[in-house]
N, C-alpha and C positions, 0 to 999 in steps of 0.2 A: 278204162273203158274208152274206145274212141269210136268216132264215127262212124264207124264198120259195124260195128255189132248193133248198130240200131236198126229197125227195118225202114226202106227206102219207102214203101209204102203207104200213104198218112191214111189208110183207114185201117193198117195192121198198128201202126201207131195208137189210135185210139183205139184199138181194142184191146190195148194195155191197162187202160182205166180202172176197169170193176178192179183189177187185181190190185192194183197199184192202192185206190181205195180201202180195197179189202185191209190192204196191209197196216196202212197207215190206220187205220181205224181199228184194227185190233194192238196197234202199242200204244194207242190214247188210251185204250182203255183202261192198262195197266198203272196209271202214272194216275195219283191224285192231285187233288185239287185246280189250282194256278197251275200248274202241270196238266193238265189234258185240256183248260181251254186253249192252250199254247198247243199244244198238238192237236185238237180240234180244229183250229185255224189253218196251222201248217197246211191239216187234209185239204181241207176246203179250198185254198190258197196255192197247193198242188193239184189240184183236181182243174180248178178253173186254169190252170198254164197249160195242163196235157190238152182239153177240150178246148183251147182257144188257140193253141200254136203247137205244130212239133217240132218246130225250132227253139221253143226253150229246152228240150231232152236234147237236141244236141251240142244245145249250148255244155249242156253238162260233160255229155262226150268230150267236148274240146277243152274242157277243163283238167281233163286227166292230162292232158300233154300238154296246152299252155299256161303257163304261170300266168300271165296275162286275165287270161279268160278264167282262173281261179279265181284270182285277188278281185277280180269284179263280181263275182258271183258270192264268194266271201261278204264283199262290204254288202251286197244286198241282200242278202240273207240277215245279216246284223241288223239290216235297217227295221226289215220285215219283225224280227222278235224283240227290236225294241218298242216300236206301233205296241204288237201285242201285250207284252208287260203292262205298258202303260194302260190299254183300256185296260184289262184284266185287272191295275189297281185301282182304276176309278170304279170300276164297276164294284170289286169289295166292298170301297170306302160307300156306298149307296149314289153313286153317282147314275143317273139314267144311261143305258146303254147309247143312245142318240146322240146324247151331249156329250160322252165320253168319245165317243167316234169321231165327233168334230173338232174336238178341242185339242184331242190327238192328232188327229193330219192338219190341225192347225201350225201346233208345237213342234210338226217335223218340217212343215212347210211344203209338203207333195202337192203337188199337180193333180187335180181336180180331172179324169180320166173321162173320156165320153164312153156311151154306152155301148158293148161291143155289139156289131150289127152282122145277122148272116147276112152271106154272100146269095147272090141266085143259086149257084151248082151249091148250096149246100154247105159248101166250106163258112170255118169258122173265120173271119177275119179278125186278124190281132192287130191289127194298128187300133193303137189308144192314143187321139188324138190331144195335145194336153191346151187345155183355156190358157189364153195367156194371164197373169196375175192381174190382177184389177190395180187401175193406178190408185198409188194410197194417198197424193196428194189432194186436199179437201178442195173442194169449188169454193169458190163465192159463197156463193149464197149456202153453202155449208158452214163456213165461217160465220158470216152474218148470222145465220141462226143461232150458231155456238154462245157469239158475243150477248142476244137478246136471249139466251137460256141463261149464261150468267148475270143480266141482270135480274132475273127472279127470282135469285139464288142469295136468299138472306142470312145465309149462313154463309157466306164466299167473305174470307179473309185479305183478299189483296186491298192493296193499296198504291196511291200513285199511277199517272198515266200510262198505258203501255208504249207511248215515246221517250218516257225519261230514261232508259236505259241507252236509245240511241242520243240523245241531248248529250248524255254524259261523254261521250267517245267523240263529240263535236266541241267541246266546251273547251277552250287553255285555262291553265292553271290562274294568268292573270285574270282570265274574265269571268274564272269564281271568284276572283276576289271582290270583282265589280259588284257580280249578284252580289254579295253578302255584304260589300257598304248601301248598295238601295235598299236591301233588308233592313238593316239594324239605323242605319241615317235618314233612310226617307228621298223621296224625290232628289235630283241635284240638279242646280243652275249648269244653265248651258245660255251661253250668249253667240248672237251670231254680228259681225262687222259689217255692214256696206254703208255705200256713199250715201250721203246726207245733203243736208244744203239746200238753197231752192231749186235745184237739178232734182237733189237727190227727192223733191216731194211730188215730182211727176214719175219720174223714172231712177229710180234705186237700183244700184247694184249690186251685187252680193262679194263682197270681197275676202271675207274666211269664216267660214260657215262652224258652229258646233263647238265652239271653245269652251273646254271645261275643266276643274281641278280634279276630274273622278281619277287620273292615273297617278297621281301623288295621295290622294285621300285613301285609295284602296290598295295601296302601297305595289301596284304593278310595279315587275320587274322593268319591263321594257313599254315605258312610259310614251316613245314616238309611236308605238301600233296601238295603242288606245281607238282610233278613230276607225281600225281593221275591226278592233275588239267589240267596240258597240255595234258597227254592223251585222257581225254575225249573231251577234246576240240580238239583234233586230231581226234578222231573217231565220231566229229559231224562234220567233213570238214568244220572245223573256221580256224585252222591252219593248218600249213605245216611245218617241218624239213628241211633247205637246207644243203647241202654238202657244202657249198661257207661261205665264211666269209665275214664281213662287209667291204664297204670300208675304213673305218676309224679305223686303229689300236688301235687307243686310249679307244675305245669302248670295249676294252678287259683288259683293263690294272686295272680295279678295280675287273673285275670277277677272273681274272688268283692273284689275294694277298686276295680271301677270305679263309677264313681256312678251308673249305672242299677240296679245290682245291690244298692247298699245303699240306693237311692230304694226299691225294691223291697220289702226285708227292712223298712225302717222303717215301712212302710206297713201294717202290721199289728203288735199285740202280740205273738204269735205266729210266727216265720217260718222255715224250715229250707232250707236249698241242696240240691237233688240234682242232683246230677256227672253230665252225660251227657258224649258224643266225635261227633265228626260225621268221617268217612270218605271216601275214595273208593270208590267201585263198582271191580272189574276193568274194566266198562268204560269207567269213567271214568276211569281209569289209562290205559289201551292207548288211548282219542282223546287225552288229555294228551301222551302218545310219539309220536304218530302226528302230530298237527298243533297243537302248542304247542311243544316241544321241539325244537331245531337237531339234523338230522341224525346228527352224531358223537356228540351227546349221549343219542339216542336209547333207547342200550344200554344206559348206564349206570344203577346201584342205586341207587334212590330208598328214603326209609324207608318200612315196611311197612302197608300197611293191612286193617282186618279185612275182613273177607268176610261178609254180611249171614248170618245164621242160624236156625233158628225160634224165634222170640219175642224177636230182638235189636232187629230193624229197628222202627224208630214213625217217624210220618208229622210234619212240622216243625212242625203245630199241637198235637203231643202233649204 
């Protein structure tokens, strides 16, 4: 069939209808079940193409001679009786005809069609203008709600901050070793060197700031980035800087005879040690429990660390 044999005319065209109707409504009828609503449809679904365009019938026409214009008409006809199937098994299974309708042009993902509108002269107009898809990326204040819906959700199993995953992928291998000697050792001496003297009790200077055993204690590989590794471990709020030194002197008595420290102190006439302690954050405790520490161990008492305060905390170039 091509082009030709269709009539040029679009209101001999729709007076193709009844019959066409006719037709299809007497093989529905033959067919049971799941079969005739599938041909029920078809009718319906051919009735609304002849009375909205008669350019779908020559689409068909042009299907007899283009392979093209088959294989497109082919795939959308497949598409069309797989829609159906699907309502037709929700609707079995007792699903609402409504919900099955949406769930289905959900599942296929079609375009959401406006409403066909006459024309003034009468004519049917077939442009189906299609909604553009709704952006699926959530706002703000979508999220925000989400996060306050889980917390009223006492039954919600997570754990641990939703930053520890990014922590993890910022973290080297030596500065979990770090975390996990603050964990299990506790606070560690850190001494800083400047001038001294009676210069140094007006005006002190700072001569090598942060000297500590924590890269030999926590057996870093690469014991010179130590001073990279606490900073970054600073600027993920795992640790803290205190101004306060430890209660136990003796905790300083192997840092203050290593040889950067007396390179330091000799390098001046002048030169006096001040005692800081470098800490865990709480939240650099609770990611330590959370994803450094084995499970069973998780609970267990580690020694204590101070809690930052005002005027305790200084920044590791202090």
């Amino acid at each position: 069939m091509t082009d030709a044999h269709l009539p040029d005319d679009p209101s001999r065209q729709r007076s193709l209808l009844p019959d066409l109707r006719a037709d299809l409504r007497a093989g529905s009828e033959s067919l049971p079940g799941l079969a005739r609503v599938a041909a029920s449809a078809a009718w319906h679904t051919a009735g609304w193409g002849v009375k909205s365009s008669a350019k779908g019938w020559l689409r068909v026409g042009r299907a007899a001679t283009s392979r093209h214009e088959a294989v497109a008409l082919a795939r959308e006809a497949g598409t069309a009786l797989a829609a159906v199937g699907e309502i037709a098994k929700a609707a079995s299974s007792g699903t609402p005809l409504g919900k099955a309708l949406v769930s289905t042009g959900a599942a296929l993902g079609g375009l959401v069609p406006e409403p066909v509108t006459e024309a003034v002269n009468g004519q049917v107009d077939a442009h189906r203008a299609a909604v553009p898809p709704k952006n699926l990326e959530p706002t703000l204040r979508e999220r925000g709600q989400e996060l306050l819906h889980q917390s009223r959700d006492v039954w919600s199993t997570d754990q641990g901050h939703p930053a520890f995953g990014r922590i993890l992928s910022e973290v080297a291998p030596d500065e979990a070793r770090i975390l996990m000697l603050l964990l299990n050792k506790g606070p560690q001496p850190s001494v800083d060197v400047r001038t001294g003297g009676p210069v140094g009790m007006v005006s002190s200077q700072l001569i090598a700031p942060g000297l500590t055993m924590i890269g030999p204690r926590a057996g870093c590989r690469y014991v010179d980035q130590v001073p990279s590794y606490l900073n970054n471990l600073f600027r993920l709020g795992l640790i803290w800087f205190s101004r306060e030194s430890l209660r136990d002197p003796m905790e300083y008595q192997v840092v203050e005879a290593q040889p950067d420290v007396l390179a330091a102190m000799h390098s001046v006439k002048f030169a006096k040690v001040v005692r800081r302690s470098i800490h865990l954050t709480p939240f650099g405790e609770d990611f330590c429990r959370t994803c450094l520490v084995e499970e069973d161990a998780a609970t267990a008492d580690f020694p204590e660390h101070g809690t930052p305060g005002d005027g305790e905390a200084i920044s590791p170039s202090s």
